[in-house]
C-alpha positions in Angstrom: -8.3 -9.1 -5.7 -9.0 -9.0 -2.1 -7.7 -6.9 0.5 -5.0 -9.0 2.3 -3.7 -10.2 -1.3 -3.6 -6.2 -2.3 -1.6 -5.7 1.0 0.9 -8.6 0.3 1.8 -7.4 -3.4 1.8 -3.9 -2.4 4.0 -4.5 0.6 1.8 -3.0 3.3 -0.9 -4.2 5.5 -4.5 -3.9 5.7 -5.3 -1.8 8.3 -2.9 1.0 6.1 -5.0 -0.1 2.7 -7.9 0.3 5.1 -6.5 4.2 6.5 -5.9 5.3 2.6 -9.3 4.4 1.9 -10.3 6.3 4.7 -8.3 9.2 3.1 -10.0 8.7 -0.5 -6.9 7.6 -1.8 -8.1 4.1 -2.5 -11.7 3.7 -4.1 -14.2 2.0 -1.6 -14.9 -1.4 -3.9 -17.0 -3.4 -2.4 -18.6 -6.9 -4.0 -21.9 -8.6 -3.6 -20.7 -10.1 -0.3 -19.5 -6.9 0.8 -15.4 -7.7 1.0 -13.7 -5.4 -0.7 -12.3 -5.4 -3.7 -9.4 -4.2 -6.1 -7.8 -4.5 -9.1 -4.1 -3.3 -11.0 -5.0 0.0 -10.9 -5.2 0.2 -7.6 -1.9 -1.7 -7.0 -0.3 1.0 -9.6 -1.9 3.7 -7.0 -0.6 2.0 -4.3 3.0 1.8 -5.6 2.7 5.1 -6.5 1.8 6.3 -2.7 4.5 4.1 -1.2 7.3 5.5 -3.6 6.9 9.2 -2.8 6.2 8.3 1.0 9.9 6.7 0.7 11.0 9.8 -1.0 10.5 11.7 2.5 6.5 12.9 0.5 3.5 13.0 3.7 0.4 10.9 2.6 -1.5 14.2 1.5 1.2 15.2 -0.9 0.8 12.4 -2.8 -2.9 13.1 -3.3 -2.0 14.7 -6.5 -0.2 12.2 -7.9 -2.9 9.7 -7.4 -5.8 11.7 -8.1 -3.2 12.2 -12.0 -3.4 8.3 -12.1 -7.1 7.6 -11.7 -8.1 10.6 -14.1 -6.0 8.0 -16.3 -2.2 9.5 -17.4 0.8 7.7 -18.0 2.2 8.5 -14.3 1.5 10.5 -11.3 3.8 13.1 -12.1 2.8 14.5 -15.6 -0.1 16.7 -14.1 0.4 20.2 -13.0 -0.5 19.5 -9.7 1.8 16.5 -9.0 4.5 19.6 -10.5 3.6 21.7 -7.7 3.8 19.4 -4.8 7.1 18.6 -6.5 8.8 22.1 -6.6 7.1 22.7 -2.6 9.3 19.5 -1.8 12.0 20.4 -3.4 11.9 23.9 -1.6 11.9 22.2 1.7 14.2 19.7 1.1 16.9 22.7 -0.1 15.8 24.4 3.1 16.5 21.4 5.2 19.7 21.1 3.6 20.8 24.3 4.2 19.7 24.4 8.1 22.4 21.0 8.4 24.7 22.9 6.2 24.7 25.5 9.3 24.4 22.5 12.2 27.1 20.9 10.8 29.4 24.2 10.8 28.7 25.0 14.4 29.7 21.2 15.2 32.9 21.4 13.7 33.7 24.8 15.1 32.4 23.3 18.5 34.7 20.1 18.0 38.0 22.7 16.7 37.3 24.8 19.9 37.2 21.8 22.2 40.2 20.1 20.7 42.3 23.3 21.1 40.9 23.7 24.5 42.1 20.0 25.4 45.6 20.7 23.9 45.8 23.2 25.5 44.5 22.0 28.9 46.8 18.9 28.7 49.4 20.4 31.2 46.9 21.5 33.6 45.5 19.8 37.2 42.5 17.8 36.8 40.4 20.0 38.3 41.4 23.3 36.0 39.8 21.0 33.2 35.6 21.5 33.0 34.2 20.5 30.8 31.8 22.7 28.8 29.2 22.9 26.2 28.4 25.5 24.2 25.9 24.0 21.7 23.4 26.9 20.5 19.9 26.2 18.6 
């Protein structure tokens, strides 16, 4: 198949197909008239690349996976490699979860503290009430 007909199944355009193959994700075809060319496989790649990419995965982390597919396993993830990149994700993503974990808590002590401070300030002339922020990175 053809480039823009790769594009269309996949769900992507061609000037992406044309980047990964740029990146030696996608092979470099080429026919006798010099369009280039592709076949299931490559679809299977591509499907493969877009997946992890919507799992959160940058392009060169899913290098592994693809290079698993073309050396001709079931899926992308049953080589060591495509483990590794897995368990590095899953590090960052427990680290990332934990950092919003702690945003979250200084938002809601924030949000108590202002309430209370409203209540409080109900009573009081308009220009007693300032309005502050205390937000911390």
């Amino acid at each position: 198949m053809r480039i823009g007909e790769l594009a269309e199944r996949a769900g992507t355009s061609t000037r992406t197909l044309r980047y990964y193959e740029s990146r030696g994700l996608l092979p470099a075809r080429r026919d006798g008239n010099g369009y280039r060319t592709y076949d299931e496989e490559d679809l299977r790649l591509l499907r493969q690349i877009r997946t992890l990419q919507d799992f959160g995965f940058d392009l060169e982390e899913t290098r592994p996976f693809v290079e698993c597919l073309r050396a001709g396993h079931p899926s992308g993830d049953s080589c060591p490699a495509s483990l590794a990149v897995y368990r590095r994700k899953l590090t960052e993503l427990d680290g990332l979860i934990g950092r919003l974990g702690e945003v979250r808590d200084q938002v809601a002590s924030q949000l108590a503290e202002a309430e209370a401070g409203a209540g409080a300030g109900a009573g009081a002339g308009a220009e007693e009430a300032q309005p502050r922020c205390e937000m911390t990175g």
